[in-house]
C-alpha positions in Angstrom: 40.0 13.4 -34.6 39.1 11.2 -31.5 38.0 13.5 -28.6 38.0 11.5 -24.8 36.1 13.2 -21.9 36.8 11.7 -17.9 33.3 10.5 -16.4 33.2 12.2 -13.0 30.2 10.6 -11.4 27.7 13.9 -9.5 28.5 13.9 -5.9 26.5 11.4 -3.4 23.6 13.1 -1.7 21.0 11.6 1.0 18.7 10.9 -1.9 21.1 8.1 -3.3 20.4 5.0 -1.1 22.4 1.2 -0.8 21.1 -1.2 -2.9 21.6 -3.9 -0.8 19.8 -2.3 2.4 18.7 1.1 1.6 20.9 3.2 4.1 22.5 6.3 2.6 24.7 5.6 -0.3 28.7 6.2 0.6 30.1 4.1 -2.5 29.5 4.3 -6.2 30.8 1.5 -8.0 30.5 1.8 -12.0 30.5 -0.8 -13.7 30.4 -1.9 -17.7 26.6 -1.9 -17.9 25.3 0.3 -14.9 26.3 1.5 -11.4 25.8 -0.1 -7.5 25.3 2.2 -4.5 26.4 1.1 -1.5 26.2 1.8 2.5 30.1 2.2 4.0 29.1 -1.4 5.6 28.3 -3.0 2.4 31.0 -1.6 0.7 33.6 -3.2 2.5 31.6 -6.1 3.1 31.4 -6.6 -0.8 34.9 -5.0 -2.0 36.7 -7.6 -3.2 34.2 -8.5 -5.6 33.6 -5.3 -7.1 37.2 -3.9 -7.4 37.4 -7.2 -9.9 34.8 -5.6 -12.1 34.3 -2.0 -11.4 35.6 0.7 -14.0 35.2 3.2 -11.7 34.8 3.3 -7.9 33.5 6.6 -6.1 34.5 6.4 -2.4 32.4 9.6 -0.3 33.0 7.6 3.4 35.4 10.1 4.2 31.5 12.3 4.4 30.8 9.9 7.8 33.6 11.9 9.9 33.3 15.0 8.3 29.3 15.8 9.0 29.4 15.3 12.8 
């Protein structure tokens, strides 16, 4: 018997920063052997090299209209 469970990544908070500049974290891209956080700007600034390789992509930038 071969049981499967979905990953759902834990929410982004203010603790999780962008790895490329250390600004909140709006994007978690999963990938084969770890994860990268990224800022909404570095996210789209790096997107179409990570969709290529991500197995899962957690997009929270929907968080930068909804907190005001």
């Amino acid at each position: 018997m071969t049981t499967t469970t979905s990953f759902e990544p834990a929410e982004l908070t203010a603790a999780d920063r962008c790895d490329r500049c250390g600004a909140r974290a709006y994007v978690r891209v999963m990938l084969p052997v770890g994860e990268l956080l990224f800022c909404a700007h570095h996210a789209r600034e790096h997107a179409d090299s990570y969709r290529e390789i991500a197995t899962h992509i957690q997009d929270e930038t929907a968080k930068l209209y909804s907190e005001n």
